[in-house]
C-alpha positions as CSV (number, residue, x, y, z in Angstrom):
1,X,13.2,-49.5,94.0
2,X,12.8,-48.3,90.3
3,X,13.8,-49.6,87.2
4,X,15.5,-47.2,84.6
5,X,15.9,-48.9,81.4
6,X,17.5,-47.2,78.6
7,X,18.6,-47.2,75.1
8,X,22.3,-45.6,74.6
9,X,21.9,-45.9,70.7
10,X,18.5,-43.5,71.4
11,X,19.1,-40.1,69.3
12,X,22.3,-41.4,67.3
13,X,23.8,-42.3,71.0
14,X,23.1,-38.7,72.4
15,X,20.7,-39.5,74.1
16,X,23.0,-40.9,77.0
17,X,23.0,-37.4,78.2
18,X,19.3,-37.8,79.2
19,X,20.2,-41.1,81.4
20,X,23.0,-39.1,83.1
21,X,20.9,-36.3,84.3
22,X,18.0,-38.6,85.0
23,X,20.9,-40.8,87.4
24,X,21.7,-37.3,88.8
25,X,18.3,-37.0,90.1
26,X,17.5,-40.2,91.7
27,X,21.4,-39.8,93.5
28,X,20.3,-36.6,94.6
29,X,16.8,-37.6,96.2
30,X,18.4,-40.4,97.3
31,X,16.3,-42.9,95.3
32,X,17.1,-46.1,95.3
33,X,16.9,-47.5,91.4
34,X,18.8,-49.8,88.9
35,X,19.8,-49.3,85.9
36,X,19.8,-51.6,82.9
37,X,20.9,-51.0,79.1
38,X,17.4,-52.8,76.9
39,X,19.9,-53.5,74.5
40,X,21.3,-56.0,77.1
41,X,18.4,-57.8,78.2
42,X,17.7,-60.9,75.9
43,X,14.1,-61.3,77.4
44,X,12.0,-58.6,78.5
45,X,9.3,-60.7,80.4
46,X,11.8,-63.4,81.9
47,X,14.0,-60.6,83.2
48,X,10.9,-58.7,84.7
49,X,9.8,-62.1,86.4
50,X,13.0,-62.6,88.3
51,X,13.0,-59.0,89.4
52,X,9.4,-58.7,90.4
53,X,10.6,-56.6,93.2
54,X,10.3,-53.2,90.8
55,X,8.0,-50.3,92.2
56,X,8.2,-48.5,88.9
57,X,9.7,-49.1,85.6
58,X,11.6,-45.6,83.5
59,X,12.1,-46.0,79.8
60,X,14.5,-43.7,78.3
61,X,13.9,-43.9,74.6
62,X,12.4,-42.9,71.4
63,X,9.5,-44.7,69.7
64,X,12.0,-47.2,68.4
65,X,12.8,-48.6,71.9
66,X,9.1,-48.3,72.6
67,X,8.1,-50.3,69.9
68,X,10.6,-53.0,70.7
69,X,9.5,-53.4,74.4
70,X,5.8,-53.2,72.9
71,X,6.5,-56.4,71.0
72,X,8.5,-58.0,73.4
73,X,5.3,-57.9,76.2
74,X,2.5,-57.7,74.3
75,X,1.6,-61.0,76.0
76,X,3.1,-60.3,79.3
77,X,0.6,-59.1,82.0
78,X,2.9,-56.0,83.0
79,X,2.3,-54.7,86.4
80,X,3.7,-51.8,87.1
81,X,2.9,-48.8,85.1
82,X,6.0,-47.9,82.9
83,X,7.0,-44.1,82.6
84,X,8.6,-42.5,79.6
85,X,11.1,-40.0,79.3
86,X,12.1,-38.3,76.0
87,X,15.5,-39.7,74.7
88,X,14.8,-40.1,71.2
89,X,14.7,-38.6,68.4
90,X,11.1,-38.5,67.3
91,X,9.3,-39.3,70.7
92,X,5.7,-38.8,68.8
93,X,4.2,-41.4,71.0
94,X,5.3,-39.1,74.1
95,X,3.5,-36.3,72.4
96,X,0.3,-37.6,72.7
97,X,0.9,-39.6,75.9
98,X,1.3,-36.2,77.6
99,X,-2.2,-34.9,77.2
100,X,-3.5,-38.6,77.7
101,X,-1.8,-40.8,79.9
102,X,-4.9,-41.0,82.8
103,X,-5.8,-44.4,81.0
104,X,-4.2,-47.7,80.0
105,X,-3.2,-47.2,75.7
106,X,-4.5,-50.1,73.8
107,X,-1.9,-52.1,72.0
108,X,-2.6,-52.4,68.2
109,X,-2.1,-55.6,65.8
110,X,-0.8,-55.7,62.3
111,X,-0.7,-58.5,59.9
112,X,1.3,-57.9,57.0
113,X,0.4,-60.1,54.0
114,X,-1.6,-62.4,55.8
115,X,1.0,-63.9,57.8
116,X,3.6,-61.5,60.1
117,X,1.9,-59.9,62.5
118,X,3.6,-57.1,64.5
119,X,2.5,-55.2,67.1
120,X,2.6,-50.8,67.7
121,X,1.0,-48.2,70.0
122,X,1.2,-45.1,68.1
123,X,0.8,-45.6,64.3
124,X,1.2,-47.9,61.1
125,X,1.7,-46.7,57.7
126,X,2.0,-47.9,54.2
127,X,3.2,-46.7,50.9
128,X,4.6,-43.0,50.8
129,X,4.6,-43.1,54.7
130,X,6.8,-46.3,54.3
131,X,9.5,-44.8,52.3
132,X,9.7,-42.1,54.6
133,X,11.1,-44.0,56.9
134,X,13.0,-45.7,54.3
135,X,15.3,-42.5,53.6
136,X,15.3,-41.7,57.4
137,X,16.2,-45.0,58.6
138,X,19.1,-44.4,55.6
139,X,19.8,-41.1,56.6
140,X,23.4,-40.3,58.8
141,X,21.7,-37.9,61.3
142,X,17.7,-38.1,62.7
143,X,15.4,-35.6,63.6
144,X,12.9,-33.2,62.6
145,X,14.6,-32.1,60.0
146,X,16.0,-35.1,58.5
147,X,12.0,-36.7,58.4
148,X,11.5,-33.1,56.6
149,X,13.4,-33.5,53.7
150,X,12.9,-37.1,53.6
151,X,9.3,-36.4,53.5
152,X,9.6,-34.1,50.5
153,X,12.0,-36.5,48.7
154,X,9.9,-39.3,48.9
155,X,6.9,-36.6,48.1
156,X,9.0,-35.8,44.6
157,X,9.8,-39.6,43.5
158,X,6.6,-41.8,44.9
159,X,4.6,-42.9,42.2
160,X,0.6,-43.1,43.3
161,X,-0.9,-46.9,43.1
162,X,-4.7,-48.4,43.2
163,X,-5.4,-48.9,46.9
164,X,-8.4,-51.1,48.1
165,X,-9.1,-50.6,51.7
166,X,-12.1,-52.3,53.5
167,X,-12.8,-50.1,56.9
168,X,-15.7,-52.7,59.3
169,X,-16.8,-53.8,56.2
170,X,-17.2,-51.1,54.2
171,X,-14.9,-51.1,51.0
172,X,-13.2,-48.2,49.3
173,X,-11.5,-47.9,46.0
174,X,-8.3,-45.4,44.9
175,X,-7.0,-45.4,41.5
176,X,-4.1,-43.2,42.4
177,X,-3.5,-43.5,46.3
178,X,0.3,-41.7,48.0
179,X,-0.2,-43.8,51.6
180,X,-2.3,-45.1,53.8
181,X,-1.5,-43.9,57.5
182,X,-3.8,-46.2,60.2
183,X,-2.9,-44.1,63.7
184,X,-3.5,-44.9,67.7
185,X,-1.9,-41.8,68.6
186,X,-1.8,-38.0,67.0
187,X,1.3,-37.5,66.1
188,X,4.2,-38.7,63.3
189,X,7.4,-37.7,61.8
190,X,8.8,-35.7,64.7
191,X,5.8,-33.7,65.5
192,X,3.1,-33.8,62.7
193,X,-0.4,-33.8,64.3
194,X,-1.3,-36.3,61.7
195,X,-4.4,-37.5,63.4
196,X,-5.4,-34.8,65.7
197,X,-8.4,-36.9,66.8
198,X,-7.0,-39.9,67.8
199,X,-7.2,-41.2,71.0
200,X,-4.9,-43.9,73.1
201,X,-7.0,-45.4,75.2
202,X,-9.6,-46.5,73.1
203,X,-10.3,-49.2,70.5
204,X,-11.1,-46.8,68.0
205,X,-8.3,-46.0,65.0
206,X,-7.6,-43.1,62.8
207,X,-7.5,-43.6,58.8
208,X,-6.1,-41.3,56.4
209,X,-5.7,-41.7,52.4
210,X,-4.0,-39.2,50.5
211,X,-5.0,-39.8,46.9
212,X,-4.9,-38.6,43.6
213,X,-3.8,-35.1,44.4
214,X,-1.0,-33.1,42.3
215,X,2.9,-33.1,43.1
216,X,2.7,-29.0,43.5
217,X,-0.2,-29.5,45.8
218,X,1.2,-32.2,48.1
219,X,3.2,-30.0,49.2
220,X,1.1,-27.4,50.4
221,X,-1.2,-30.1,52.3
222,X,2.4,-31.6,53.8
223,X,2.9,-28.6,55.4
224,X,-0.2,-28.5,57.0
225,X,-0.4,-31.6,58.9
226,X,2.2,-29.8,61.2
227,X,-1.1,-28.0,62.4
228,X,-3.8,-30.7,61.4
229,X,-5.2,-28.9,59.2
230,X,-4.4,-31.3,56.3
231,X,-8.1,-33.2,56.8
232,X,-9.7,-29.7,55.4
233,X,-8.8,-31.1,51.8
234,X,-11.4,-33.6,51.7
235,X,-11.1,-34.1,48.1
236,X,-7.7,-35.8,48.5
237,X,-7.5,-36.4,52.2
238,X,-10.0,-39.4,52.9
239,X,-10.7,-39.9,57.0
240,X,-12.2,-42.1,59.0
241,X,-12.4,-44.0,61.8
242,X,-12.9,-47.9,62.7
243,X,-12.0,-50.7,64.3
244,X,-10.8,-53.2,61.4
245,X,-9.3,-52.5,58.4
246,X,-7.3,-54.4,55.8
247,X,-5.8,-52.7,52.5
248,X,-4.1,-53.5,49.5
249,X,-1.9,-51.9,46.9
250,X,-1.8,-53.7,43.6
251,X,2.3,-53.9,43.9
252,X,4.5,-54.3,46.9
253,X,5.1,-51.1,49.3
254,X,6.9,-50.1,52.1
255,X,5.3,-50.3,55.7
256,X,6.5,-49.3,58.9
257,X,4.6,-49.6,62.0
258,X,5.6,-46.9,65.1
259,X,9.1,-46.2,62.6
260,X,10.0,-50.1,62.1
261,X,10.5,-51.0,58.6
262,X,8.9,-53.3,56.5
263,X,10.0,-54.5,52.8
264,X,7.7,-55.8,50.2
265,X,4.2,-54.8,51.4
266,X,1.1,-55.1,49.5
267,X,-1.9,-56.3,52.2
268,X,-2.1,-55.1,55.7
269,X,-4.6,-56.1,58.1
270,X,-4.8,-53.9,61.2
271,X,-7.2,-54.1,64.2
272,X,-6.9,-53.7,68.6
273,X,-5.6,-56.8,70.6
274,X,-7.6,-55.9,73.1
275,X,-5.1,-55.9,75.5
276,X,-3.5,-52.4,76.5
277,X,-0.4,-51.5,78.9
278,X,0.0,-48.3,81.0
279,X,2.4,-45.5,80.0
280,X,2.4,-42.6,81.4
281,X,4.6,-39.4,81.2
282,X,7.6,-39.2,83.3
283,X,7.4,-35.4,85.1
């Protein structure tokens, strides 16, 4: 029997038509499976302990709902391999799981000023990134183009901050930095190939400044990260890779880690749990 968990507020609540079909199917193959809203379980682990009887687990949901059971299990030695389904309304994680899903994804840890950490699979972000999802997460409708305009609002009003960021040890200095984007996976913002060489399923982690470039020209390296070309402007497009990294901006910032909000950000701390979990791409 299979699990299908799902998240009827995915894709402002439309993404109930996905479960439907998806219910369709297993009637019509005569699948055995249960269903169960997320929203309804209180504890992910406990629930999965009483009901170890679960050949495979089906997540509806965007990277929101992801990023919730990501948190919720980070600790939980999880079985079965859980299958993903595009409900949401940015499903970037999905995006790169489809073209790398043969391995187990390594969960990543963030520590936000030294104390909170918080846990993601696909990407963590700080500054212009952060407010971003700020205007999204305030927005009425989601989607590609709402994290469009959003972008180029938050583009037009961001003001550019020192940022220190120390990458395995090595240190780095911007006197006039937009964001700081630290990715597991490729993709952002409802298909931006932000880090086109990142990979899930090792330890390894994508960095990327954008610093002191002008407002008319931010625009024009914006667009290109829908192509990942956006790296080809070295002289305000830092990159690199590594395993630790902690940053500071000299005032507090917005964060957000796989689209989850944080207020009043100035140090992050990011580096691999070593523990990973298995998506894979529901066909």
């Amino acid at each position: 029997m299979d699990l299908i968990l799902y998240n009827p507020k995915s894709k402002n609540s439309r993404g109930n038509i996905q479960t439907h079909k998806l219910i369709k199917a297993y009637k019509k193959a005569n699948k055995p499976f249960r269903l169960k809203s997320i929203l309804k379980i209180d504890d992910v682990t406990s629930y999965l302990d009483e009901h170890t009887h679960f050949q495979n687990i089906i997540l509806l949901g965007g990277d929101g709902t992801i990023n919730n059971l990501v948190n919720n299990i980070v600790h939980y030695d999880l079985q079965p391999d859980i299958y993903l389904k595009k409900n949401g309304s940015g499903n970037d994680f999905l995006r790169t799981l489809k073209i790398q899903d043969h391995k187990p994804q390594f969960i990543m840890e963030n520590t936000l000023d030294n104390t909170d950490k918080h846990y993601f699979i696909n990407g963590t972000g700080i500054g212009l990134d952060g407010l971003v999802i700020d205007y999204v997460d305030n927005a009425k409708n989601k989607g590609k183009l709402t994290y469009f305009l959003s972008s180029f609002r938050a583009m037009m009003n961001f003001v550019p901050e020192p940022l220190d960021v120390t990458i395995d040890g090595e240190s780095y200095h911007f006197k006039k930095a937009y964001t700081l984007i630290i990715n597991n996976g490729q993709f952002v913002g409802g298909g931006m190939r932000m880090t086109p060489d990142a990979n899930l399923y090792d330890e390894d982690l994508e960095i990327l400044v954008v610093h002191r470039v002008p407002k008319y020209l931010l625009l024009v390296i914006f667009s290109s990260v829908y192509f990942g070309l956006h790296t080809r402007f070295k002289r305000y497009v830092f990159h690199k890779r590594g395993r630790h990294i902690k940053a500071s901006f000299t005032t507090p910032q917005i964060g957000q880690s796989d689209g989850e909000k944080f207020i009043d950000v100035t140090t992050v701390e990011v580096q691999s749990t070593n523990k990973n979990i298995h998506f894979r791409a529901y066909k």
